[in-house]
C-alpha positions as CSV (number, residue, x, y, z in Angstrom):
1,X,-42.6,3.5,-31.5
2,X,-40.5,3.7,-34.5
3,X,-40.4,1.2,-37.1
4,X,-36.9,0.5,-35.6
5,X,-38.2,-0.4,-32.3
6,X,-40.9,-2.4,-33.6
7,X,-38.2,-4.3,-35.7
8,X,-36.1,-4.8,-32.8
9,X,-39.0,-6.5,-31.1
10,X,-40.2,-8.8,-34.3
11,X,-36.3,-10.1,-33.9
12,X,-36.0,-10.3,-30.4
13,X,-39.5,-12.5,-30.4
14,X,-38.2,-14.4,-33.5
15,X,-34.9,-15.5,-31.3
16,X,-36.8,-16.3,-28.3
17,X,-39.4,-18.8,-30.7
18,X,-36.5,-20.2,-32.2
19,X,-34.4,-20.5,-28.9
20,X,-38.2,-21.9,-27.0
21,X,-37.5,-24.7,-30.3
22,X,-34.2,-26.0,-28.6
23,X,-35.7,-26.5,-25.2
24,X,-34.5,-22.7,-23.8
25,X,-36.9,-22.1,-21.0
26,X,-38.6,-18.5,-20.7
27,X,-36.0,-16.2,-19.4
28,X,-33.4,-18.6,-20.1
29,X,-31.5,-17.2,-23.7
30,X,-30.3,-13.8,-24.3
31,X,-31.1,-12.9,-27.5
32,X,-28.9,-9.6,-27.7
33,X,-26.2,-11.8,-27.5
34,X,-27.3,-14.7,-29.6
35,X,-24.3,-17.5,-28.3
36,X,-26.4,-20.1,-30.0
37,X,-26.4,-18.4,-33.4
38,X,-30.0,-17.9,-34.0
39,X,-29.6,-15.4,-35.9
40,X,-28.6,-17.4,-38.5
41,X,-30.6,-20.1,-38.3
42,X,-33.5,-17.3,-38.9
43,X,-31.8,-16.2,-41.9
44,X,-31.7,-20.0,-43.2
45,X,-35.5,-20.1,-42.3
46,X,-36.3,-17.2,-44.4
47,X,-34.2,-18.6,-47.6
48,X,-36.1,-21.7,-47.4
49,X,-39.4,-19.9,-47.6
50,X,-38.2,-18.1,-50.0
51,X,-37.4,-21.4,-51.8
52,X,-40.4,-23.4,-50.7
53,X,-42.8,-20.6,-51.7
54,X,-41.0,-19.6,-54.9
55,X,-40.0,-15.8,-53.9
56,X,-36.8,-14.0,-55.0
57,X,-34.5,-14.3,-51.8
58,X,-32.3,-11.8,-54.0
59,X,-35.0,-9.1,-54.5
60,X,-36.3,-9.9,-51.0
61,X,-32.7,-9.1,-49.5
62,X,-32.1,-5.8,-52.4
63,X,-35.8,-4.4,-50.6
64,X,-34.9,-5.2,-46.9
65,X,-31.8,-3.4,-47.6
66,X,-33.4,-0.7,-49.1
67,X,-35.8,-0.4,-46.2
68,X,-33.3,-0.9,-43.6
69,X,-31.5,2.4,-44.8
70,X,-34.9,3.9,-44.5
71,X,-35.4,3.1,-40.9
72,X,-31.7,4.6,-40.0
73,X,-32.9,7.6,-41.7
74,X,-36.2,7.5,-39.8
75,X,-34.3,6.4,-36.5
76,X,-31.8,9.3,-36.7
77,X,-34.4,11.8,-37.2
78,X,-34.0,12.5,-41.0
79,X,-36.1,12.4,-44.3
80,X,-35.6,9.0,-46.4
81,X,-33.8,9.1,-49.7
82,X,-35.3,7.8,-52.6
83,X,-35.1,4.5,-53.4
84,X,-32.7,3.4,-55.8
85,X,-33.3,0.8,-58.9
């Protein structure tokens, strides 16, 4: 499994929790398609922690960036560039 996959899979669960919140039923919401907009609402989750539990949703968004690029590397079957900063 790459580190893609497995991040495919942490989202996919993440939109099912967060669908399972608003009453969706197993089997019931598609997260590939997302016509709810969890997604987003994810995204607003994670700034809050970020604000509740005083980390740097700035820096936190710079790094997932960063590794993101890395896993596209990874994913297409070539060696990681550096990081930058």
């Amino acid at each position: 499994m790459t580190t893609r996959d497995l991040m495919l899979d942490i989202a996919r669960q993440a939109l099912l929790a967060r669908a399972a919140r608003d009453g969706y039923k197993s089997g019931e919401y598609v997260p590939e398609t997302d016509h709810e907009g969890y997604v987003t609402s994810l995204l607003i989750a994670l700034h809050h922690w970020c604000h509740a539990y005083s980390h740097d949703w700035t820096a936190e968004l710079r790094s997932a960036q960063e590794l993101f690029e890395e896993d596209l590397d990874e994913a297409r079957g070539e060696e990681p560039e550096a990081l930058s900063q």
